[in-house]
C-alpha angles and dihedrals in degrees: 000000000000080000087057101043090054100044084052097050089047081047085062103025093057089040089055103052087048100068084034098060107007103048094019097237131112125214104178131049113255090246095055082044093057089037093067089036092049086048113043080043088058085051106054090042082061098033105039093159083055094054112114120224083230100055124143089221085066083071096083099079123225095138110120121189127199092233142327118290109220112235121203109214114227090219117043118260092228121183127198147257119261122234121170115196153028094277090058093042087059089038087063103033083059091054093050096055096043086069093026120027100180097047130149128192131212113224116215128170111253111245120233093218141071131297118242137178119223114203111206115193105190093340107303124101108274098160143008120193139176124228098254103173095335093268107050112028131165133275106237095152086126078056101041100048080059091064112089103209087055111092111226084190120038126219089243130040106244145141096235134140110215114188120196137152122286106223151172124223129230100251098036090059092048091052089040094054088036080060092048095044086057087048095049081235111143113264130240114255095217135353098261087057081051095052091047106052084042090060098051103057124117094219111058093199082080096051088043088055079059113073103220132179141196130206110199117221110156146066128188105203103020091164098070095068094049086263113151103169139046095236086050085058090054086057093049097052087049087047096054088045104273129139117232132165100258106141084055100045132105147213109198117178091197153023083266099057088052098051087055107046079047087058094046101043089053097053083056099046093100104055091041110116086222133054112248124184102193139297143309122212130192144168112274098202103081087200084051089056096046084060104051086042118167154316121212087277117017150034105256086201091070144054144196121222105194119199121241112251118294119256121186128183119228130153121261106228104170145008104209118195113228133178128226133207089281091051086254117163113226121184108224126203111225112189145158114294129268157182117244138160083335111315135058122260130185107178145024142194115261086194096223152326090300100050086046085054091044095054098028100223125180136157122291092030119147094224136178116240126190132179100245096227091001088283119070121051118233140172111264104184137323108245089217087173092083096043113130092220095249092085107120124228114244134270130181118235115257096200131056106263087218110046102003098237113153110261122234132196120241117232094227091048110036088159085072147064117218124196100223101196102122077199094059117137103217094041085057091049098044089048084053097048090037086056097053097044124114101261097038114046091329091216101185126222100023101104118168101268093056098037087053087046082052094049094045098044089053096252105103117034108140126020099264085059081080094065087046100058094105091082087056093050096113097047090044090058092051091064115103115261090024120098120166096271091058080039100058088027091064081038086058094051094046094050092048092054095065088073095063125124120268095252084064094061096047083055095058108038085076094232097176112263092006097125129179088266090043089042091053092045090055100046090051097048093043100031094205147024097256094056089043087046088061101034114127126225098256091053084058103051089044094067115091114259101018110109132190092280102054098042094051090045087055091040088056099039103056088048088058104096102212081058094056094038085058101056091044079058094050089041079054096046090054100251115150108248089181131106101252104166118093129278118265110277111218116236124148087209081073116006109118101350128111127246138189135202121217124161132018116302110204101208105047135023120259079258098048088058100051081047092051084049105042082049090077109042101283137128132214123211123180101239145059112242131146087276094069112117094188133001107205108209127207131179115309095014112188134209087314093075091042094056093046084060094049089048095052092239129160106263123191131185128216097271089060092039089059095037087061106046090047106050 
């Protein structure tokens, strides 16, 4: 019977990709494997009413959603406390035994990755979360089926919820960024911001592209299936087809036993196939947890060691001068690659000449390099203890490394060097690119290696040659890697970004210390061009947060008659050059204080939510200081959310956020 036949090819097909992707070992040859996909594929095609709501060919993607449907978990998605060294290992080891004396623990690696819930109904895929704010997540099931180390069918047939982190390999983030690279698409800074934004599209082609995976390691109700322990609970997730960790995890009896597997664990992160970002200890006794229960936020009967930040040695072999949008020099360190906080890096900014004397850095330094954040690389320290003694002090070029001109030192910035040529070919380049780019026009589909082809070809010198692209459409399309789709594609994009908002465009024109926040704050106080064309010097001081130096830069700028000469071209050209976004809406919960965002929020972009802020009178930095009024905090939060609790700082969640903004 053609029933049978296909039951019996999904029978081999899932058990091969479970020993495939779950134990890491093959048992068929790749060929076999696509034989019994291609035919079981042919056969549902034939055969639609036949087709089985847990079948593997489901694991392609093409399911597209309208948005995402909120899911309130029956049990809440709780996350842990932090600790971060040996004192709060034994701290908490002390609290524990005070309520359990006996008590064990299970070791397990932390995932980099984000956490998600997996619903079973007799044993088949019904509903896939993500953790939200631990009560309200996400439905992603379209995204997660995709995923091939998640069952669709489980061994057993059993009503049963798993959870487990959503992750990204290694390898699989390197050859996802080396895609988007090719593509002039902005890259992902680590592989958890990957996962995440993987498991949030509409379209689940795309999270299928991706290559995600998923290591199961709780689970909510143990007791109903006889389980008593957590590392039970860890057999019993492998039993049903999961993938854990357990080659990786841990039992430790005492403080001892932990500080050791840490140590360990952390010898092994990097050639892990997998980030990790520390460990995650809990009690192993399930009657032992039920005993030390929960606070508001968190199981008291677990705990989070997070590893320091991470340091890795490499050589600097070379500091390479390059120029920005301003003309500005910036000394660069090249340097071996290396791996570092999940990517590979091989070079950072040394800001300028001071910061080159400070450090002393010179070529052929060993030198430590961190990810700032764990996303921008930055010089540590110069480990001028292993230096050979030939190593040359710096100096700071005296000439532009792109046209030669002699560099010069603003008054108002004596700790740079400017290139002043107005004709200089990477300050073009970088203004174009600087135009196109997501906060400013978001032009999409220009990234920098094809604005600098475009330059260089002729077909894109000043900003209003991306609205006249239209009269180079046949040579464009003769270039290797375009076709007319990608063509009219980059044409769309740049026809749709004529209907931006006005503080878009003040963004993008590059006007010196006009910045998104300062572009937005204009927009919303002039209205329009024309009114921020004839301010005077002293409209535009009287308006809060704009200091001397702004308000003289935008003076200057809008007397300057090529400016001028610029904005009548884009007028020309059709773009708004109106405030279109909504009046600021008074609320003492946000107006004039300071906000920053850390983790995945479930219900708005990392961009909705500035917009909601900045709504009512709120403003959002980047980073965490002493100045910080609230830190809102989404699924997987980083160091962000750890500083704000150091610093004693209002934190929300997004429950609260939401709550808020909403009220």
């Amino acid at each position: 019977m053609i029933e049978n036949r296909m039951n019996e090819l999904i029978e081999k097909i899932n058990k091969a990709s479970y020993e495939y992707y779950v134990n890491d070992n093959p048992t068929i040859t790749d060929q076999e494997y696509d034989d019994y996909y291609n035919e079981l594929l042919r056969l549902e095609e034939k055969y639609p009413e036949l087709k089985r709501n847990d079948s593997p060919t489901l694991r392609v993607g093409g399911q597209v959603v309208d948005k995402f449907e909120k899911v309130t978990h029956e049990t809440p998605m709780l996350s842990f406390d932090d600790i971060f060294n040996e004192d709060e290992v034994v701290t908490f080891d002390e609290r524990i035994r005070k309520t359990c004396p006996n008590a064990t623990y299970t070791l397990e690696p932390k995932m980099d990755g984000l956490s998600g819930s997996l619903l079973y109904k007799n044993g088949i895929l019904v509903r896939a979360a993500t953790r939200g704010d631990g009560l309200i997540g996400e439905n992603i099931t379209h995204n997660v089926k995709t995923i091939k180390s998640v069952p669709l069918k489980l061994n057993k047939d059993i009503d049963i919820e798993v959870r487990g982190e959503i992750y990204m390999s290694k390898k699989s983030f390197e050859k996802c960024n080396e895609e988007r690279k090719q593509r002039g698409e902005n890259l992902f800074a680590n592989p958890r911001n990957a996962a995440a934004g993987s498991v949030r599209q509409l379209d689940s082609s795309i999270a299928a592209r991706r290559n995600l995976d998923f290591m199961a390691y709780f689970l909510p109700n143990p007791d109903k299936y006889g389980i008593k322990t957590q590392d039970e609970s860890l057999a019993f997730l492998k039993e049903l087809g999961f993938k854990t960790n357990y080659k990786l995890n841990g039992i430790a009896n005492n403080v001892s036993d932990i500080i050791s597997y840490i140590d360990n664990l952390s010898i092994k992160r990097e050639s892990l196939p997998f980030e990790i970002d520390g460990v995650v200890l809990k009690v192993n006794s399930l009657d032992d947890e039920a005993k030390l229960g929960f606070t508001e936020r968190v199981p008291r009967w677990g705990i989070a060691y997070k590893f320091p930040a991470q340091e890795v040695l490499t050589t600097l072999k070379e500091i390479k001068f390059t120029v920005g949008r301003t003309g500005k020099i910036t000394p660069n360190a090249i340097f071996d690659p290396v791996h570092v906080a999940g990517s590979i890096v091989s070079k950072a900014t040394l800001h300028n000449e001071d910061y080159c004397i400070l450090k002393d850095v010179r070529v052929g330094d060993v030198i430590s390099i961190r990810k700032a954040g764990d996303v921008i690389p930055e010089v540590v320290e110069v480990k001028k203890e292993r230096r050979k003694g030939n190593e040359e002090p710096f100096k700071m070029t005296e000439e532009c490394p792109i046209c030669g001109s002699k560099l010069v030192k603003n008054k108002d910035d004596e700790a740079n060097y400017y290139c002043v040529n107005p004709h200089c070919d990477a300050k073009r380049i970088e203004s174009l690119i600087h135009f196109a780019s997501r906060d400013a026009m978001n032009i999409e589909g220009f990234g920098d290696e094809i604005i600098e082809d475009f330059y260089n070809l002729g077909y894109l010198k000043h900003v209003d040659d991306f609205y006249r692209l239209e009269r180079y459409k046949e040579e464009l399309m003769e270039l290797e890697g375009f076709g007319e789709k990608s063509i009219n594609n980059l044409l769309d994009s740049a026809e749709n970004s004529k209907s931006n908002s006005l503080e878009k465009l003040l963004f993008a024109l590059g006007i010196r210390y006009v910045g998104a926040k300062t572009g937005k704050l204009l927009a919303l106080n002039f209205k329009n061009i024309d009114n921020l064309i004839n301010a005077s010097y002293e409209d535009l001081i009287n308006i809060k947060d704009i200091g001397n130096s702004i308000a003289n830069s935008l003076y200057d700028y809008f007397r300057k008659e090529e400016n001028i000469e610029l904005i009548n071209k884009l007028k020309a050209l059709g773009l708004n050059m109106n405030y279109l976004g909504k009046e600021v809406i008074e609320s003492d919960l946000f107006n004039g204080k300071t906000f920053v965002l850390t983790g995945t929020l479930s219900k708005y972009s990392r961009d909705e939510a500035k917009e909601k802020i900045e709504l009512y009178g709120g403003k959002v930095t980047s980073s965490v200081t002493s100045k910080t009024d609230v830190v809102i905090v989404g699924d997987a939060p980083g160091s962000k959310y750890e500083k704000a609790k150091s610093l004693n700082i209002a934190i929300w969640n997004e429950e609260e956020f939401v709550k808020n903004i909403e009220m």
